[in-house]
C-alpha positions in Angstrom: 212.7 79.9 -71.7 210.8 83.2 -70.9 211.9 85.7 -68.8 210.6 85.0 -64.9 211.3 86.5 -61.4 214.1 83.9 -61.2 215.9 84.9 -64.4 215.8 88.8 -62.7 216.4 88.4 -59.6 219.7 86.3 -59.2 222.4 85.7 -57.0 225.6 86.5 -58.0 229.1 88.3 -57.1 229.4 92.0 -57.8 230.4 95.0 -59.2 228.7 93.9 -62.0 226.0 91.9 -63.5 226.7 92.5 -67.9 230.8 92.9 -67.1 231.2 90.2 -63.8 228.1 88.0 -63.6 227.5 88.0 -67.1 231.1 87.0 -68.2 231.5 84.7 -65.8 228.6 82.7 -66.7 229.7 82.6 -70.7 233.4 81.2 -69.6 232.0 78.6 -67.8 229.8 77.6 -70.5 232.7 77.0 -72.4 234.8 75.6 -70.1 231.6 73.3 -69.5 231.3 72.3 -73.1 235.5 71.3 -73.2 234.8 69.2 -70.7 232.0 67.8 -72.0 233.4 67.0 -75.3 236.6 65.4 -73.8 238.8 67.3 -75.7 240.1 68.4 -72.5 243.8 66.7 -72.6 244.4 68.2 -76.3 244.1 71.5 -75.4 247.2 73.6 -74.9 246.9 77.6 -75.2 243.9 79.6 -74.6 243.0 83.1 -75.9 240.4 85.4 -74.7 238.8 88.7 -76.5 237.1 91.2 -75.2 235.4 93.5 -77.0 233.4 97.3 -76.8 232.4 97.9 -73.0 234.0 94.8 -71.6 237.0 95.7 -73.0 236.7 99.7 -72.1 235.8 99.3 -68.0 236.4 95.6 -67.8 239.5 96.1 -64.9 237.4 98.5 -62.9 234.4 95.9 -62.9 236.1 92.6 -62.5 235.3 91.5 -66.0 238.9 90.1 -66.4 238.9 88.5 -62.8 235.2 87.3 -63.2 236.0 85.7 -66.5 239.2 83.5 -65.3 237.0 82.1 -62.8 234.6 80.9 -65.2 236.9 79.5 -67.2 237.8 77.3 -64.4 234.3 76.3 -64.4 232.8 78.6 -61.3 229.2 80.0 -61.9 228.5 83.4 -60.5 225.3 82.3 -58.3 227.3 78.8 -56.5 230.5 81.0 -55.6 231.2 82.1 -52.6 233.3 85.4 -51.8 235.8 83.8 -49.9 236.4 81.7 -52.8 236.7 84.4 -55.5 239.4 86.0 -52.9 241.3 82.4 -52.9 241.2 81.4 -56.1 242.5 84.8 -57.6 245.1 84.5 -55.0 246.2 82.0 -56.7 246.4 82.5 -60.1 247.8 85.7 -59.0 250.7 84.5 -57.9 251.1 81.3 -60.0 250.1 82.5 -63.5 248.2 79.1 -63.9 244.7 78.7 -64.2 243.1 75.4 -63.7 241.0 75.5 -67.5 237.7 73.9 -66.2 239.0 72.4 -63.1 236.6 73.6 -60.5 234.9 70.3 -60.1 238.4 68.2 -60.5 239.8 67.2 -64.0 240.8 70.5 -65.3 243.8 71.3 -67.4 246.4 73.8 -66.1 247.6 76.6 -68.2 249.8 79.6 -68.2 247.7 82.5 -68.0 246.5 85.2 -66.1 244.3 88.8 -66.7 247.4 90.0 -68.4 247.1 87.5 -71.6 243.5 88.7 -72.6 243.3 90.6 -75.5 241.5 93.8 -75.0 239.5 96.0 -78.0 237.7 98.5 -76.3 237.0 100.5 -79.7 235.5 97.6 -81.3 231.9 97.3 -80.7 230.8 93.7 -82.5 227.8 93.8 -84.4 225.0 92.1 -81.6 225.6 93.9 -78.7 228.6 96.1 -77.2 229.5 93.3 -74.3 230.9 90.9 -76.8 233.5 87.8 -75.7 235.5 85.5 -77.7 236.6 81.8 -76.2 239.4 79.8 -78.2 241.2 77.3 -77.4 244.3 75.4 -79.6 246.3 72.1 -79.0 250.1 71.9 -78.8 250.4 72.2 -83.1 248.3 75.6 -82.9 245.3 73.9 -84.3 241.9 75.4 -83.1 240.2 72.8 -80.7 237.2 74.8 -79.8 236.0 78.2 -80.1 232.6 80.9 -79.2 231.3 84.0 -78.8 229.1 85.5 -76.2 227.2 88.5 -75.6 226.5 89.5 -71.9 223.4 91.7 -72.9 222.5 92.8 -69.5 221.2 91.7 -66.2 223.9 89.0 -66.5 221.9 87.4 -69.6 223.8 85.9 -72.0 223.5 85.0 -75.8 225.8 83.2 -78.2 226.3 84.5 -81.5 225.0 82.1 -84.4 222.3 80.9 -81.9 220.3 84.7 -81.4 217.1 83.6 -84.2 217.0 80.2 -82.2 217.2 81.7 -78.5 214.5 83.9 -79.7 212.3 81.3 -81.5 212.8 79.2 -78.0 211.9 82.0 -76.3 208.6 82.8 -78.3 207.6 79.0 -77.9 208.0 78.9 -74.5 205.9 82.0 -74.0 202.9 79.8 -75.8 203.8 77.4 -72.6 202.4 80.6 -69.9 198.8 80.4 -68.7 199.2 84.1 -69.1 201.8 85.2 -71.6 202.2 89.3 -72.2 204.7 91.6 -73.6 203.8 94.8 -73.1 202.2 97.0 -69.9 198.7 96.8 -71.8 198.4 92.8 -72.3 199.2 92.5 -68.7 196.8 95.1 -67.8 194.0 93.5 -70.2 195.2 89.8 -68.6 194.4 91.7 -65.0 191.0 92.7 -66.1 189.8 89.5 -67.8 190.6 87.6 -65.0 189.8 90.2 -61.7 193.7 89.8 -60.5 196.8 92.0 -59.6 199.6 91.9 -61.0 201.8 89.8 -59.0 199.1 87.1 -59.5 199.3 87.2 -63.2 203.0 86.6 -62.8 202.7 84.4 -60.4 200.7 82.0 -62.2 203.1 82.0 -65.3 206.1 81.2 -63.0 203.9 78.0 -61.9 204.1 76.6 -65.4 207.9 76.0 -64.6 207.5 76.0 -60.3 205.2 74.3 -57.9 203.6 77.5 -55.4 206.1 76.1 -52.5 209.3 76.2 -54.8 208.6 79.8 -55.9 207.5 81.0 -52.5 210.4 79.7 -51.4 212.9 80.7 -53.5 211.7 84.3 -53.5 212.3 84.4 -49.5 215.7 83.0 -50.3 216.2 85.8 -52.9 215.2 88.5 -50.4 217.4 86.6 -47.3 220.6 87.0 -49.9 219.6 90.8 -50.1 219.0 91.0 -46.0 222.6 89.0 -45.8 224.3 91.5 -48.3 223.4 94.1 -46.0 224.2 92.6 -43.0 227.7 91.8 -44.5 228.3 95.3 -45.4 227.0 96.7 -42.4 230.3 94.6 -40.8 233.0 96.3 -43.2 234.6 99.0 -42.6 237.5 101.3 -44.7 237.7 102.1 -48.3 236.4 100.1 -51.6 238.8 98.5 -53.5 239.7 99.9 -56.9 241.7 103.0 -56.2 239.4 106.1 -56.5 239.7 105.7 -51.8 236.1 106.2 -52.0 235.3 105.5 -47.7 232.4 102.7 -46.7 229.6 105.3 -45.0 227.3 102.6 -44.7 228.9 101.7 -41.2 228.8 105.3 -39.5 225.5 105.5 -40.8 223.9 102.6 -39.1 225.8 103.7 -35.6 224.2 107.4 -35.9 221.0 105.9 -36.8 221.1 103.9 -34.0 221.6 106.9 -31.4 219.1 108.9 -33.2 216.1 106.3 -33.7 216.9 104.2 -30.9 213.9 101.7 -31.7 214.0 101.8 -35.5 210.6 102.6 -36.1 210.3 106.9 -35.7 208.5 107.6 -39.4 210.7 110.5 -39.7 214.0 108.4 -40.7 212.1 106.5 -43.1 214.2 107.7 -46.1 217.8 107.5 -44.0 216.7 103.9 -43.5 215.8 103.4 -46.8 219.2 105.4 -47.8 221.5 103.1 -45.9 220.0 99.9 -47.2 220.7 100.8 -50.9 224.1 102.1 -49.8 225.3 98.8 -47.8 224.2 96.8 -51.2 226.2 99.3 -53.4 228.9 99.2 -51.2 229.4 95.3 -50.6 228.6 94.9 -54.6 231.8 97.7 -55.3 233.8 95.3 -53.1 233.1 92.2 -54.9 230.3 90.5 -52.7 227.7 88.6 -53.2 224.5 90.6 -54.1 221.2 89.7 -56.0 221.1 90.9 -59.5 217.8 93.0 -59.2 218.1 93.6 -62.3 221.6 93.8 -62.4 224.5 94.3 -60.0 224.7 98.0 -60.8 221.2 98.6 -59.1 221.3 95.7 -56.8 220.7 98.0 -53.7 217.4 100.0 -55.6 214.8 97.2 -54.9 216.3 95.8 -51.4 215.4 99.4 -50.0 211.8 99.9 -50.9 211.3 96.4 -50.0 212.9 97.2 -46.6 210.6 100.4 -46.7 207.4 98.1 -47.4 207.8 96.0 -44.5 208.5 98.4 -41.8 207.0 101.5 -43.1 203.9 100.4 -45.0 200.3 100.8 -42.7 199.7 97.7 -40.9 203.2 96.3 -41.1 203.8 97.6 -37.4 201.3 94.7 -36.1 202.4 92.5 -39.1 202.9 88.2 -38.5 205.9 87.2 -39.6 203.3 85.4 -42.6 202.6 87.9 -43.7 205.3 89.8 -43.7 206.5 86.7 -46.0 203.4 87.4 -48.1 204.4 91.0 -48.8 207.7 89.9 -50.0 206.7 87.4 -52.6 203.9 90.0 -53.5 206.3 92.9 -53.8 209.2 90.3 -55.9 206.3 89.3 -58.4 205.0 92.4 -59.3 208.6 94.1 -59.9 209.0 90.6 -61.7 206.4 91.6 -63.8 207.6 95.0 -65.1 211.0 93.6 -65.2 209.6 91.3 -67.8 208.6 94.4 -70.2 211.9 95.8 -69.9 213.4 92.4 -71.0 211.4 92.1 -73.8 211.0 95.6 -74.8 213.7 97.5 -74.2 216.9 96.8 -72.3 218.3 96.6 -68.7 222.3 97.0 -70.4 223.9 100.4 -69.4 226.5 99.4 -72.2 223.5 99.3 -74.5 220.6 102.4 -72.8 223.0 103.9 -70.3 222.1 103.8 -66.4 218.4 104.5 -67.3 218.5 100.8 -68.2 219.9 100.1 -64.8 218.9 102.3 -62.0 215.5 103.2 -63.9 214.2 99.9 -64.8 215.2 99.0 -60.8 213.2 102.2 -59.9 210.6 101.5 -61.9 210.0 97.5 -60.8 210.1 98.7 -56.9 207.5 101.3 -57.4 205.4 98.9 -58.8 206.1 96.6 -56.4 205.6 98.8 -53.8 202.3 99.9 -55.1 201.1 96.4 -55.2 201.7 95.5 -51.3 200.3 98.8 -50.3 196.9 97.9 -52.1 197.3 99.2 -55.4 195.0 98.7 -58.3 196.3 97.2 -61.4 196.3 100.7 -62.9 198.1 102.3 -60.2 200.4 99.7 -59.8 201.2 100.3 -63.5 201.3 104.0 -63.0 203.6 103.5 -60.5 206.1 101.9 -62.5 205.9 105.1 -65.6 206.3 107.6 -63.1 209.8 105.9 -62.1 211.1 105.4 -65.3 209.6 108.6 -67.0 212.0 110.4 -64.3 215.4 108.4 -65.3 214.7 109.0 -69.0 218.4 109.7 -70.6 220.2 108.7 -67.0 223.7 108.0 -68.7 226.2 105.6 -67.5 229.3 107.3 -66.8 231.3 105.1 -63.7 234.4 107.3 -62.9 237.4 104.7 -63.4 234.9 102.3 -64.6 234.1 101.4 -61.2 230.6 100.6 -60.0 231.2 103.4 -57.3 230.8 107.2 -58.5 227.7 108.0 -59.2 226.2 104.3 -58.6 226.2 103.9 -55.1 224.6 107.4 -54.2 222.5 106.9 -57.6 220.6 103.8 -55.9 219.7 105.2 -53.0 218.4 108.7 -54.7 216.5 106.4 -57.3 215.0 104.3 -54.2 214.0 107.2 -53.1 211.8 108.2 -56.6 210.4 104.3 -56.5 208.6 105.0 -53.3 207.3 108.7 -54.0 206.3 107.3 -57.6 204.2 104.7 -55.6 202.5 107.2 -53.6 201.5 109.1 -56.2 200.1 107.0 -58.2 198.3 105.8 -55.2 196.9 109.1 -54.6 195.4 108.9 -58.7 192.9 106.5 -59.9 195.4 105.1 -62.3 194.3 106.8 -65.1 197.2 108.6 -66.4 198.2 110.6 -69.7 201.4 108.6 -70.1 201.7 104.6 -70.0 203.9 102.3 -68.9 204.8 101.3 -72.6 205.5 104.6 -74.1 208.0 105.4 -71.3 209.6 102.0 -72.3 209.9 102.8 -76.0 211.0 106.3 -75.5 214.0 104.8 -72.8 214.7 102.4 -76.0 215.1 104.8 -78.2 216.5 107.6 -76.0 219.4 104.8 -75.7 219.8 104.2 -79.2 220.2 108.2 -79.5 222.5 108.3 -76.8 226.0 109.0 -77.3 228.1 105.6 -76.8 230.7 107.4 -74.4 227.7 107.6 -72.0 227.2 103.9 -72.0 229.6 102.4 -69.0 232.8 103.1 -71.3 233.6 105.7 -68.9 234.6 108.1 -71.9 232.4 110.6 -71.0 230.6 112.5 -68.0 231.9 112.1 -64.7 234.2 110.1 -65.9 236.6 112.2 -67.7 235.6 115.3 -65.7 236.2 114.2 -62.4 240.1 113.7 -61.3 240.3 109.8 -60.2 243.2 110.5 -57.9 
């Protein structure tokens, strides 16, 4: 299907959307299709591969843990926290995972995170996230075997099937009222028909939605993203993982609280905005369940300028809670819509662009959405969304211990931070600009082809082999 708000903008568990979400989702497509099949009962050993990226900073972002739940048939946006911790209890201590068995009728086996076999030098030829599922019966014969690519975002693609999923894909773009691919069909599609840009997108989402299902499910997107914070907000101590990196979010809210007593002096905007894209980073680090926004590693970027739209934009103050709604579904749709462009010409992978896939696509999808609630044209709205991104050109991803900790937490807040000055500038222009949207896009492409691989979440570069973990 094309790409819509729903496909960017999921819930899932964290630290990470390409190495947990991603991984997840492709081991219970397989364990899906065993069942399926029946061939269940004949199956007796199981082996897993990871390759490139996965392989290199799979341990440090639960790509190992998040797979073995999948294989027992858990999907990333159904599971609940509490049942991650439980079931990897489990197979902890028992060395048997239940192949498939999350609904009842799985087979048990003998293996744990141990058993996988990892090759973090070998980068397989479609993309640098690459997983291989196979499965044997008692006399070693092969019963059922696949491989996956988690190509960002928690996307995934199967190998043999790429020309189809992207013939499917180009059909079912001929299904959109309003179909577009780069920033300058949207644009022209905004002229033609006198509308922003979150109505453009929203009136290709209603060739798969009725208005109340995506309404609704873009409140529920942006309650998960209130509840992530809220749960984070609650936690206290260090992140898991071992680099004792301490929860701030916590002491920040209680000084906050002392110093802006009613939440609403204009000079803590941007230590509001701050602790919002920290609480996100920090539950996501800890395993907990955030909305891929594009992905896990920026999950806190567009919660925090959404947060900033509803209590700092003009008018909010006196806002109903309507349209307050209003302004969410706006904001969602028009970073939907830029999101879009980076799907289909670019990348949101930091294993594949580095973190200016990640953190700069996030920037650049809340500036636009920003731009949109606070009365932008189309223009500005798009000139929003270049400044961003034309500021996180050649970001690398370098995660010290291949944690989704140092520099990512911090980095989310400093690039929430860009989203809403990009917005105001551009709001101060008349949306003509020398630069556009789609030349920013192609140059982040390419500045990620160019880009040394050890700065693309291998941690085998950067901070990551210049900063001491212990």
């Amino acid at each position: 299907m094309a790409v819509g708000v729903f496909d960017l903008f999921s819930v899932g568990i964290g630290p990470s959307s390409s190495h947990t979400v991603g991984p997840m989702r492709a081991a219970a497509v397989f364990a899906g299709e065993l069942k399926d099949a029946g061939v269940l009962d004949s199956v007796a050993s199981l082996r897993v591969d990871l390759y490139g990226s996965l392989a290199a900073t799979g341990r440090g972002h639960g790509t190992m843990t998040a797979t073995l739940l999948g294989l027992e048939g858990y999907h990333p946006e159904l599971i609940l926290p509490e049942e991650v911790e439980e079931r990897l209890a489990t197979i902890a201590e028992s060395g048997v995972l239940n192949l498939a068995g999350a609904s009842g009728g799985g087979v048990e086996l003998p293996y744990a995170v141990e058993d996988m076999v990892l090759h973090p030098l070998t980068v397989l030829p479609r993309h640098t996230n690459g997983m291989k599922f196979a499965v044997a019966d008692a006399e070693g014969n092969t019963v059922h075997e696949a491989t996956f690519f988690s190509v960002g975002g928690g996307f995934i693609v199967r190998e043999g099937e790429e020309d189809a999923a992207r013939q499917e894909l180009e059909e079912s773009k001929k299904e959109l009222p309003l179909p577009f691919r780069t920033a300058a069909e949207l644009l022209g599609r905004c002229a033609s028909k006198g509308l922003g840009i979150s109505d453009i997108m929203f009136i290709n989402e209603r060739a798969s939605r009725s208005e109340e299902e995506i309404r609704e499910g873009l409140l529920h997107i942006w309650s998960v993203m209130e509840a992530c914070v809220e749960t984070s907000l609650k936690r206290e101590g260090v992140l898991p993982g071992g680099l004792r990196v301490r929860r701030r979010a916590p002491d920040w809210l209680e000084r906050l609280l002392k110093e802006d007593k009613d939440r609403n002096d204009p000079k803590y905007w941007q230590e509001w905005v701050n602790l919002v894209a920290l609480a996100v980073n920090e539950e996501n680090a800890s395993g907990g369940r955030v909305v891929t926004a594009p992905t896990n590693g920026a999950a806190g970027i567009i919660p925090a300028v959404l947060y900033y739209a509803l209590n700092y934009a003009p008018g909010m103050d006196q806002a109903s809670q309507q349209d307050r709604d209003d302004v969410v579904v706006k904001f969602l749709l028009a970073a939907g819509a830029v999101g879009v462009l980076y799907k289909e010409q670019a990348s949101i992978s930091g294993a594949e662009v580095g973190c200016q896939g990640e953190v700069g696509s996030a920037s650049s999808m809340a500036a636009a959405g920003l731009a949109e609630v606070m009365g932008g044209s189309p223009g500005q709205v798009e000139n929003a969304a270049e400044i961003a991104m034309e500021h996180n050109l050649g970001l690398t991803c370098d995660p010290i211990g291949g944690l989704v900790q140092i520099p990512c937490i911090e980095r989310n807040a400093i690039a929430a931070a860009k989203a809403i000055n990009a917005a105001k500038m551009a709001l101060w222009g008349d949306g003509t600009h020398r630069v556009s949207l789609d030349e920013v896009i192609v140059t982040m492409r390419e500045t990620g082809k160019d880009m040394s691989d050890k700065y693309k979440e291998t941690a085998m570069g950067g901070l990551a082999v210049n900063v001491v973990e212990c």
